[in-house]
VOPAGU-2260 file (C-alpha; in pm, 1 decimal, decimal comma):
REM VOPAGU-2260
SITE   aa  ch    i         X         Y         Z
SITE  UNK   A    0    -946,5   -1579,5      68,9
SITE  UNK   A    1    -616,0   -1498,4     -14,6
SITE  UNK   A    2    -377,5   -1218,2    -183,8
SITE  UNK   A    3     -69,7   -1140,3    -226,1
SITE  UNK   A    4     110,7    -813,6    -136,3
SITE  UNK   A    5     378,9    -686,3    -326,5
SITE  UNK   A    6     591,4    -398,1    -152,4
SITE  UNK   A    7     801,5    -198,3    -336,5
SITE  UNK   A    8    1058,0      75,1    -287,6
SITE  UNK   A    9    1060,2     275,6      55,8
SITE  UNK   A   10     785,5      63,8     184,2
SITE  UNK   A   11     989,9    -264,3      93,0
SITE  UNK   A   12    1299,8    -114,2     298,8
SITE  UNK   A   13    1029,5     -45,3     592,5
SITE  UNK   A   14     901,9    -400,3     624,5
SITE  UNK   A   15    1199,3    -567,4     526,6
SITE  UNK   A   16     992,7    -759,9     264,5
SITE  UNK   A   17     936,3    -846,6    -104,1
SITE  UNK   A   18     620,9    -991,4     -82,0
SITE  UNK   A   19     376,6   -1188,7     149,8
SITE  UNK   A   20      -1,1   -1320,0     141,4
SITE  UNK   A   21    -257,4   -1259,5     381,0
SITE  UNK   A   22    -568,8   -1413,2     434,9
SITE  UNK   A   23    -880,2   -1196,4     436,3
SITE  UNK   A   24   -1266,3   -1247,6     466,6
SITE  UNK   A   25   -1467,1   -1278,2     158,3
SITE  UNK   A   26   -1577,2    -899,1      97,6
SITE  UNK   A   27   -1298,9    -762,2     262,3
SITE  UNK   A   28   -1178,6    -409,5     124,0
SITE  UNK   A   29    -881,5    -214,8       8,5
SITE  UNK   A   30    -885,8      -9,4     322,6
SITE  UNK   A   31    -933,3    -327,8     523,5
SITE  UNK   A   32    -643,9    -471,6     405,0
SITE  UNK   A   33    -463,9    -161,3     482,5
SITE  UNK   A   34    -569,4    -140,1     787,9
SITE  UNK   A   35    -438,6    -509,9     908,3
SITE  UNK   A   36     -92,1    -390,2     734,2
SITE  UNK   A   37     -88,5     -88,4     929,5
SITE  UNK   A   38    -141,4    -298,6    1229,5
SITE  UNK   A   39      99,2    -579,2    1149,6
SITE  UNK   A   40     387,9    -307,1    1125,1
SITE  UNK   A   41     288,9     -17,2    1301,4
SITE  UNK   A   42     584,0     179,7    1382,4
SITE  UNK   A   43     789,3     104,2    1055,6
SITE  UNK   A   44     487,9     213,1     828,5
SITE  UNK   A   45     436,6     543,8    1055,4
SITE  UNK   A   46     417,8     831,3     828,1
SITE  UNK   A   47     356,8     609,8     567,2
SITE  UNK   A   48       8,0     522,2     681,7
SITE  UNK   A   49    -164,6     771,4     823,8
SITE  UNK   A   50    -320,3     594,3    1023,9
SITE  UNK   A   51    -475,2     828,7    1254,3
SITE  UNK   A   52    -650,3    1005,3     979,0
SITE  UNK   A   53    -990,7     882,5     765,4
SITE  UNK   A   54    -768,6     852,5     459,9
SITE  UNK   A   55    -521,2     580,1     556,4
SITE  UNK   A   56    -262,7     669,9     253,7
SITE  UNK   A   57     -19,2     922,4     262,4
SITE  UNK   A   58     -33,2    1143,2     -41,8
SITE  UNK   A   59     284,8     989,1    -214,0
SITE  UNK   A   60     158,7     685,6    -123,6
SITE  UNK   A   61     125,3     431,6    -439,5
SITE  UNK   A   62    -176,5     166,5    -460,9
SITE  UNK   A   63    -216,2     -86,3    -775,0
SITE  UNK   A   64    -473,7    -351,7    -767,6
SITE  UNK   A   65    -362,5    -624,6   -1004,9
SITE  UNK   A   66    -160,1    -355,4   -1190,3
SITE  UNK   A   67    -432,9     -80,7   -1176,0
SITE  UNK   A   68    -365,7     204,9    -995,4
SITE  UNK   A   69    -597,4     249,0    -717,4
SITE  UNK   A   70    -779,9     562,5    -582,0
SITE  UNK   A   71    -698,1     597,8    -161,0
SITE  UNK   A   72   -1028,2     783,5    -150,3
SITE  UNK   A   73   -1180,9     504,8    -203,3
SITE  UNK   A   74   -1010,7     204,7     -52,6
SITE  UNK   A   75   -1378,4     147,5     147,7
SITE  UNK   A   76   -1545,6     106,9    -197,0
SITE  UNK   A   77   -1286,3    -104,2    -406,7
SITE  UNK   A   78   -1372,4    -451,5    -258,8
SITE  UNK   A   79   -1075,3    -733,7    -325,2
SITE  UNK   A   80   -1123,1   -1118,8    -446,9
SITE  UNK   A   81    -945,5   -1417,5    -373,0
SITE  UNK   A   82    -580,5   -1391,0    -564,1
SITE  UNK   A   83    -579,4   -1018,7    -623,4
SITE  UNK   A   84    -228,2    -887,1    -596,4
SITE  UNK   A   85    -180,4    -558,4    -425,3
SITE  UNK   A   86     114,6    -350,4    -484,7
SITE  UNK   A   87     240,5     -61,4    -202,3
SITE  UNK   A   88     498,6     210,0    -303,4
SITE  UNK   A   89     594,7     541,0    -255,8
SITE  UNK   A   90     681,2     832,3    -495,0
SITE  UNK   A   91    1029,9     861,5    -485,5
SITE  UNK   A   92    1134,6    1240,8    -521,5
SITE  UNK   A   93    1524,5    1408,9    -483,6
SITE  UNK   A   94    1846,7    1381,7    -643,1
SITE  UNK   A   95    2049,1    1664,5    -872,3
SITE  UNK   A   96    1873,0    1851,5   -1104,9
SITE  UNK   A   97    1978,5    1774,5   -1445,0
SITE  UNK   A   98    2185,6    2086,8   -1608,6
SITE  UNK   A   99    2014,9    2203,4   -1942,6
SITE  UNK   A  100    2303,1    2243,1   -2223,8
């Protein structure tokens, strides 16, 4: 089956893409998917993924399924289907604090 990844953001400036599909096994899951993006980038996703630790997600990291927001805690549990589009971001934080008048 297929789906289609949609990176936005900091993530989209680390892979250097928009968007791509992969092909997964029927009953594949979030974290599975993960996983094989982790793999396919390695380096550029470092600190991103964490993928040394049991939770693959960094805490600002950003997970929609179809335009759901997705828990990382449970990326083993939420179980994708063929066409599902998957969305990676990041939080973005900084700037100036605004000046009250």
């Amino acid at each position: 089956m297929r789906v289609k990844i949609l990176y936005l953001g900091l993530v989209r400036n680390r892979v250097g893409r928009k968007e791509e599909e992969y092909e997964i096994k029927n009953g594949s899951s979030l974290s599975n998917l993960l996983s094989s993006i982790a793999e396919a980038y390695g380096e550029k996703l470092k600190g991103i993924f964490n993928v040394e630790k049991e939770s693959r997600l960094d805490p600002t990291f950003i997970v929609m399924v179809n335009g759901v927001l997705a828990d990382p805690l449970r990326g083993t549990e939420i179980k994708l289907k063929d066409k599902d589009i998957i969305t990676l971001m990041t939080l973005i934080s900084g700037g100036k604090p605004q000046k009250s008048s």
